[in-house]
N, C-alpha and C positions, 0 to 999 in steps of 0.2 A: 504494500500500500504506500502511498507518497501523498506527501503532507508539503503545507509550502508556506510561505510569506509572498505577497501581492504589494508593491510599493512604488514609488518612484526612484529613490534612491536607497540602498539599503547595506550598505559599503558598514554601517553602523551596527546593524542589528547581530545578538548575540541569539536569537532566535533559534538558528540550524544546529549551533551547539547545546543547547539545552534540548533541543528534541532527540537530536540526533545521540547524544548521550543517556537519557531515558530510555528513548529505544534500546540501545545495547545492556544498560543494566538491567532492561525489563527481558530481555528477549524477544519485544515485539519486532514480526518481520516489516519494518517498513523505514521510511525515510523521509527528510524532511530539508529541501531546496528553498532556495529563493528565488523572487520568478522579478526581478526589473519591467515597468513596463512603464511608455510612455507618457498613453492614455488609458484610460477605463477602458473605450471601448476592442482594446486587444486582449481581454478580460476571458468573453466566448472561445476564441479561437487558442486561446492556448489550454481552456477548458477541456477541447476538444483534439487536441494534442496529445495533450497528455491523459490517457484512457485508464491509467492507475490513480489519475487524483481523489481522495476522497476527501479533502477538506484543506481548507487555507484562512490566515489570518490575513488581519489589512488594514496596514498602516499608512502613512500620511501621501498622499491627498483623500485617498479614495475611501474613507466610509461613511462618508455620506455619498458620494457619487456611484460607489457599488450596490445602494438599495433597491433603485429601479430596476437593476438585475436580477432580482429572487423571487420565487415563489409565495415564502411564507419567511414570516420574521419571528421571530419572539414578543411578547408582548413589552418586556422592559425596555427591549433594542426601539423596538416603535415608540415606547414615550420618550426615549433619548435622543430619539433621531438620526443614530449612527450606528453603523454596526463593524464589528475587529474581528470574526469569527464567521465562516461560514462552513458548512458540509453540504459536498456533493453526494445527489441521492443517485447514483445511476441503477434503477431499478430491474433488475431480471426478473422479468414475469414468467411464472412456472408458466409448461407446457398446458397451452391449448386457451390462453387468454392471449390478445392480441401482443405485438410486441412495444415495449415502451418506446420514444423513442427520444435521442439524445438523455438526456438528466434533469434535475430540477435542484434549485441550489435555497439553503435553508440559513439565513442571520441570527446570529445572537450579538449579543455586548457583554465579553468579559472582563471589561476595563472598570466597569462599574462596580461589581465586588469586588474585583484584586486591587485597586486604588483604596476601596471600603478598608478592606483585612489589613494592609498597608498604611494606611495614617488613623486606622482608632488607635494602634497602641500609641502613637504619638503625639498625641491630642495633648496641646499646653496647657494649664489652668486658665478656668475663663475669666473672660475680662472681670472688671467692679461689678457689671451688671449682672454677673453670671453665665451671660452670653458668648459665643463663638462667632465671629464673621472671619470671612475669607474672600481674599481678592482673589481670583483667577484669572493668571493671563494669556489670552487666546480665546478664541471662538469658535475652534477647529470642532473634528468629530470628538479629539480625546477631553476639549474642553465641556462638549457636550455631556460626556459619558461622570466626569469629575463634578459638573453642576448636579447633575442626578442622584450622584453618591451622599454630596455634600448636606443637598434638602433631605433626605430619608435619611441623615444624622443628626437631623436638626441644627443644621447651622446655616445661617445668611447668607449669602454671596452676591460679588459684586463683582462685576465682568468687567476686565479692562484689556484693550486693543489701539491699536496704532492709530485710528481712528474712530474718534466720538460718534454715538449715535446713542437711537431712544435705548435707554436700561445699560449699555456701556461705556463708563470713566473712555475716555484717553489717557495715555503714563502721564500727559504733564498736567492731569488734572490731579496727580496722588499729592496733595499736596499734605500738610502736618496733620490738618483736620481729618482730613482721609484717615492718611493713617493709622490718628490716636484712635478713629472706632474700629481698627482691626485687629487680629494677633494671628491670622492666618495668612501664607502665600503659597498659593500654586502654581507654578508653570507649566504651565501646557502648551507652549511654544517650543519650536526644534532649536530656538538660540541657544548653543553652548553643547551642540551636539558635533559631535565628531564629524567632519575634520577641522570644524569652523569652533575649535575650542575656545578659543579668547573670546566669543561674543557674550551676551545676556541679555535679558531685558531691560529696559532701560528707569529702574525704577528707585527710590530714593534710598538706595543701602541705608545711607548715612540715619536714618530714622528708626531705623530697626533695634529692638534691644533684645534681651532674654525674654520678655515673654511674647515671643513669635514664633512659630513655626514656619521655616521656610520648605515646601518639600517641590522637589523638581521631577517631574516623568522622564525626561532623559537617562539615561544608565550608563551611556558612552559618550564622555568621559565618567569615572568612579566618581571625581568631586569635579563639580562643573563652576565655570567663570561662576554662574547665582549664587551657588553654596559657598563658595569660597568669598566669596563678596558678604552674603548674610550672615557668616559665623563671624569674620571680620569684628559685627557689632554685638553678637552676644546670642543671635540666634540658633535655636535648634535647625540644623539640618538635614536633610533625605535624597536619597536619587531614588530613582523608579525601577531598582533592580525589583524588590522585595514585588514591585503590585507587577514588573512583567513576569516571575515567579508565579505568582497569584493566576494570573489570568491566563498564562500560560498550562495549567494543569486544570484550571476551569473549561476553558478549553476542547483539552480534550477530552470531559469527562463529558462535552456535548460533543463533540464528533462521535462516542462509544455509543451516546444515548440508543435504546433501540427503535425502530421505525417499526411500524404496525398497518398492514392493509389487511381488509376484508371483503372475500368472495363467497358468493353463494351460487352454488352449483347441483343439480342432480346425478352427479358423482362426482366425489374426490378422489383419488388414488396419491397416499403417501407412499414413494419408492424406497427404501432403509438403501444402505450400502450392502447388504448382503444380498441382495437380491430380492427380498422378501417386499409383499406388497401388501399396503393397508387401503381394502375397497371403503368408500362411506355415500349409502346412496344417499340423493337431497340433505346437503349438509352444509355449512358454514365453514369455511374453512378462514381461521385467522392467523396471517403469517408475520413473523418475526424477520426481520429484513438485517442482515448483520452492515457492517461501514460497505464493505466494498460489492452491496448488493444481493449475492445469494440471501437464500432464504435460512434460517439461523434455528427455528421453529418454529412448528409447526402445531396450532389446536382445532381439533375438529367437533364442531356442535352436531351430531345428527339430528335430523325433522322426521316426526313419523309422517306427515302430510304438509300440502304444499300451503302458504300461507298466503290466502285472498291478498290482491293487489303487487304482489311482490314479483320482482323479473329476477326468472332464473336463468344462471349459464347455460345451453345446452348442450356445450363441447364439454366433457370432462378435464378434470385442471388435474393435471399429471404434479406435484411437486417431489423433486430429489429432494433428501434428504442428508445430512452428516453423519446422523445417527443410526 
């Protein structure tokens, strides 16, 4: 099976080796590429290249521009707005149901929890009021998925970008006042990611003390121009190894998920490997669909009779079996 990263640039990403080392200590057979691409829409075609994909993450530009590409999202990914996480369903339909054709591709947001598991334990004491706010800088998908996190922990947030608009600061609006109601910062900008290490955001170091948190999504560099600039004044700092950790084995625990279709047929025939064959006349047959398609298991309902209004298969559905 083959696993991937979907980006523009990705010269960065410690992705390949964290899957591709899971893989070998797990013994799963599979692997895990990066795939450069220039636009989204070269998206399909290497879909369709590559006939082992079963699932790929997607990083910057493209998670919000790879939604109109899917079938079905997740419900969190759709209040988000962005999705880092896809699986392909390329479905093999047992014998004697029509054949699928190409694949159907399915979004999640695991940036959402592994950012979550990733900054509760760092959570600084809240301000006089009691209160948490946090600036976040960027309006990207990852800033999207970090606003989501941030409201379902109960805390505020204030979006600031290079340019002002309705609901987002501009930097050179952070001015002291800003500040003093904050003690959180987030980056969710690629400034001060590899190779372009000397950059940041461009935001008022000088104001920051011990009770802030600065945490940055970047991970390459280990301490980036932010962190190194925030600690400078007293703040706690973070890179994004821990939440790409996080979301990274989120992950895949949605690419394992299993997929469920149901046919109803006037015969089933389960085929075993030994040869041996289970007949089931008028019955339901509900199958377990494993990542890379076959069918994984197999449950069959029998009917003693046919149920008013309901449209039955007439071909009988042959399903092989593992078992």
């Amino acid at each position: 099976m083959l696993y991937g990263l979907i980006g523009r640039k990705l010269g960065h990403s410690f992705s390949a080796r964290f899957f591709n080392d899971k893989f070998a200590a797990e013994g799963i057979a599979a692997r895990y590429e990066l795939f450069e691409i220039p636009h989204i829409g070269e998206l399909p075609g290497l879909i369709s290249w590559h006939r082992d994909l079963c699932g790929f993450n997607v990083t910057i530009p493209y998670k919000q521009d790879v939604m109109p590409l899917l079938a079905a999202v997740t419900d969190s990914a759709r209040r988000i707005g962005a999705v880092n996480t896809v699986r392909v369903f390329r479905q093999l339909q047992p014998e004697g149901i029509a054949a699928s054709i190409g694949y159907t591709l399915e979004g999640h947001n695991t940036d959402a929890p592994g950012f979550t598991m990733a900054i509760e334990p760092l959570l600084p004491h809240p301000m006089a009021d009691g209160e948490h706010r946090a600036l976040v800088l960027g309006t990207g998908g990852a800033s999207r998925a970090v606003v989501y996190a941030l409201r379902r922990l109960g805390i505020s947030v204030t979006l600031v970008s290079r340019r002002r608009s309705a609901g987002t600061l501009a930097y050179e609006d952070l001015n002291a006042e800003v500040m003093e109601r904050h003690n959180i910062v987030v980056n969710c900008t690629p400034l001060g990611m590899w190779p372009d290490v000397e950059e940041c955001p461009p935001i008022p170091y000088e104001m920051l003390s011990d009770r802030w948190l600065c945490f940055d999504l970047v991970y390459n560099p280990e301490t980036t121009e932010f962190m190194r600039r925030s600690a400078e004044h007293g703040a706690t700092v973070s890179n994004g190894m821990q939440m790409l950790i996080n979301q990274a084995n989120l992950a895949w625990e949605f690419w394992q998920a299993p997929r469920r279709k149901r046919y109803m047929s006037r015969l089933v025939e389960l085929r075993h490997p030994d040869g041996s064959v289970e007949s089931h006349s008028l019955a339901i047959a509900e199958l377990t669909y494993a990542p890379d398609g076959s069918v994984s298991h197999a449950d069959v309902t029998p009917f003693s009779e046919e149920v008013p209004g309901v449209e039955y298969l007439d071909n009988p559905i042959r399903i092989d079996l593992p078992y």
